[in-house]
matplotlib code that plots the C-alpha trace (Angstrom):
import matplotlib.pyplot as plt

x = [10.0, 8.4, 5.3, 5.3, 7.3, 4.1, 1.7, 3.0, 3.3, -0.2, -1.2, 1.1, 0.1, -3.7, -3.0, -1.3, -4.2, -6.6, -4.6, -4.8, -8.4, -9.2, -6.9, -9.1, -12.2, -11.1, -9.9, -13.0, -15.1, -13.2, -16.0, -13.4, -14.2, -12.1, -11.2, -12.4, -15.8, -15.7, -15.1, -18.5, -21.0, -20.3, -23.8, -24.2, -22.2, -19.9, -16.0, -14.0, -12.5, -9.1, -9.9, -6.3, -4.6, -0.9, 2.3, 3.0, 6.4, 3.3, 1.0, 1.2, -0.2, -1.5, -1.4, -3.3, -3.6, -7.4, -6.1, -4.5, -2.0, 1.3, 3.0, 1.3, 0.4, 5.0, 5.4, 2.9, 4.3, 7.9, 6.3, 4.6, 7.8, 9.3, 7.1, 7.7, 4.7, 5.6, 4.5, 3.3, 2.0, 2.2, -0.4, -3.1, -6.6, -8.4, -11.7, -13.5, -15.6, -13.8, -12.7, -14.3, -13.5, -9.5, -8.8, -10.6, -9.4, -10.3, -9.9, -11.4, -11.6, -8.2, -7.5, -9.7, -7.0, -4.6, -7.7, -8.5, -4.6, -4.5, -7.1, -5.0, -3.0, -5.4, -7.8, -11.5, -10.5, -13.5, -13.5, -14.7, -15.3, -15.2, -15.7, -14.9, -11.3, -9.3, -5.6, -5.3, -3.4, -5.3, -5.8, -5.5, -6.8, -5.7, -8.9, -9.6, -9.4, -6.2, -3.6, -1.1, -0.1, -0.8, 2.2, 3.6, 2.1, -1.8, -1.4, -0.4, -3.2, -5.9, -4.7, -5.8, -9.0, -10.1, -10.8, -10.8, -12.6, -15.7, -16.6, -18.6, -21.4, -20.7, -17.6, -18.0]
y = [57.0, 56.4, 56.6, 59.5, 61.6, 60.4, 61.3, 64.7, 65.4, 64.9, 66.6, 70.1, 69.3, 69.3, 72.5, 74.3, 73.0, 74.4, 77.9, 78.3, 77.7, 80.2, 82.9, 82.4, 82.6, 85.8, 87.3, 86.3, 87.5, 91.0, 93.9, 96.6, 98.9, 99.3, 102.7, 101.6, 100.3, 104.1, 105.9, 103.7, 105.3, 108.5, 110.1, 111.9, 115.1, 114.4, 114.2, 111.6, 113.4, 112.3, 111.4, 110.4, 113.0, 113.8, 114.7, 118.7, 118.0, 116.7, 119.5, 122.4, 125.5, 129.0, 132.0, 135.4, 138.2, 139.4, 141.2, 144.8, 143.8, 144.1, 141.5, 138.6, 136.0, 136.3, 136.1, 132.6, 130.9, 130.9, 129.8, 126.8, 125.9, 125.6, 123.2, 121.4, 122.5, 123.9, 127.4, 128.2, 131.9, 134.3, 137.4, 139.6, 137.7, 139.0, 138.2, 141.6, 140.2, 140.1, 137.2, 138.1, 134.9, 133.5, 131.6, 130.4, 127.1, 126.7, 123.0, 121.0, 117.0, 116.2, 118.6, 117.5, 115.6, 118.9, 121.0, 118.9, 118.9, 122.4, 122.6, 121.7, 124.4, 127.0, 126.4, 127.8, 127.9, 128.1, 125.1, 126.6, 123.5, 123.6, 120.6, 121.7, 122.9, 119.7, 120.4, 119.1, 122.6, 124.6, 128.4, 129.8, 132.7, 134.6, 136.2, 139.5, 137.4, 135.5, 135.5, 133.1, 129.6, 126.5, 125.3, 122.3, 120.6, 122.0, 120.4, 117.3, 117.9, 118.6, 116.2, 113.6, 114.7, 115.9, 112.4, 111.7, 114.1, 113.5, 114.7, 117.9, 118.2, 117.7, 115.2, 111.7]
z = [151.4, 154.9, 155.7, 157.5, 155.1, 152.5, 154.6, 155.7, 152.3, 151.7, 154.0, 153.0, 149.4, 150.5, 152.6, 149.6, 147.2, 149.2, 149.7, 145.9, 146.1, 148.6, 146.9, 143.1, 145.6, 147.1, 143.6, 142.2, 144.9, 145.0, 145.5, 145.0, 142.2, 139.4, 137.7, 134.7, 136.4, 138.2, 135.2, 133.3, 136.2, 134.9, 134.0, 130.7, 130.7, 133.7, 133.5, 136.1, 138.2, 139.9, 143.1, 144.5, 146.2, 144.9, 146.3, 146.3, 144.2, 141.5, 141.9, 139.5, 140.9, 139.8, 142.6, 142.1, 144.0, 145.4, 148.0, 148.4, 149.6, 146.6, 146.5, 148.1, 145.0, 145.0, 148.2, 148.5, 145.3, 147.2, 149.8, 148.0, 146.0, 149.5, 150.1, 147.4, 144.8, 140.9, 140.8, 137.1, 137.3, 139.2, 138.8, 140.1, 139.7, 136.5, 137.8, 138.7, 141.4, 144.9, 147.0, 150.1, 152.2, 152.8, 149.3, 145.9, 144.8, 141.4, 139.5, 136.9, 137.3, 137.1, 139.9, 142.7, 144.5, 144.0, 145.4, 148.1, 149.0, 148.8, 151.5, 154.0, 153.5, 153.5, 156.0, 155.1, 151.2, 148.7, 145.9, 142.9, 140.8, 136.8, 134.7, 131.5, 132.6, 131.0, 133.0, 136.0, 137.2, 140.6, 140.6, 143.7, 144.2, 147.3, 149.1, 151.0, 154.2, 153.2, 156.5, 156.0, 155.0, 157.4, 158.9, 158.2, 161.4, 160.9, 157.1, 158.4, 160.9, 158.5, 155.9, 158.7, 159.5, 155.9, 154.4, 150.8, 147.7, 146.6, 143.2, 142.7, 140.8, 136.6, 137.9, 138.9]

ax = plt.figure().add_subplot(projection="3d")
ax.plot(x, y, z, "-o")
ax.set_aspect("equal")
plt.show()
């Protein structure tokens, strides 16, 4: 072996040691938060919530009617299964108080990423948060105000300028 092929091989072996030296640093130094760690600042009596937002095809939602117009809760769930979410019911809302504004997105922790999803698609939608619900299904509920679905270019606008969920009160 020459002496140049020795010393460029100490040199790439000194290189590679000190690669692997600044890749344990870096892991070790990681200030990321874990899911775990996020799930162990949970207060007393608050349920983690999940915080990623899903694909529609993953999303299983509820529609009800609070309008009077007949009809409508059908007519939105085909809509939504076009777009790729599973429809589970389909009814009139059994709540006797009256959604006055355009939706009612109702969710429990592992539905905040469905709810906040959901808001793209209907723009000025009410997120009724409830912590004890343990399915990660949304209910929504179709308001006296309700118009119409947001096309596929305002979800894709709003889904950019919405950011990420943050959890409600009672969820972490």
């Amino acid at each position: 072996m020459t002496l140049a092929r020795a010393r460029a091989l100490l040199i790439v072996g000194s290189l590679a040691a000190l690669a692997a030296v600044f890749v344990v640093w870096a892991i070790l130094r990681d200030s990321q938060p874990s899911e775990v760690a996020a799930e162990r600042r949970c207060e007393e009596g608050e349920q983690p919530a999940a915080t990623a937002i899903p694909e529609p095809k993953t999303l299983t939602v509820n529609v009800y009617n609070d309008t009077d117009e007949a009809g409508l809760a059908k007519k939105i769930a085909d809509q939504l299964e076009s777009r790729g979410f599973k429809v589970k019911k389909v009814d009139n809302d059994s709540d006797p108080d009256p959604v006055k504004g355009t939706a009612e997105l109702r969710f429990g922790p592992k539905g905040l990423g469905g709810a906040h999803l959901l808001t793209a698609y209907l723009i000025d939608a009410d997120l009724l948060p409830d912590p004890e619900r343990k399915d990660g299904t949304v209910d929504i509920v179709l308001g006296q105000q309700f118009q119409q679905l947001s096309s596929p270019s305002e979800v894709n606008d709003a889904l950019r300028t919405i950011g990420d969920p943050s959890p409600p009160p009672g969820m972490c």
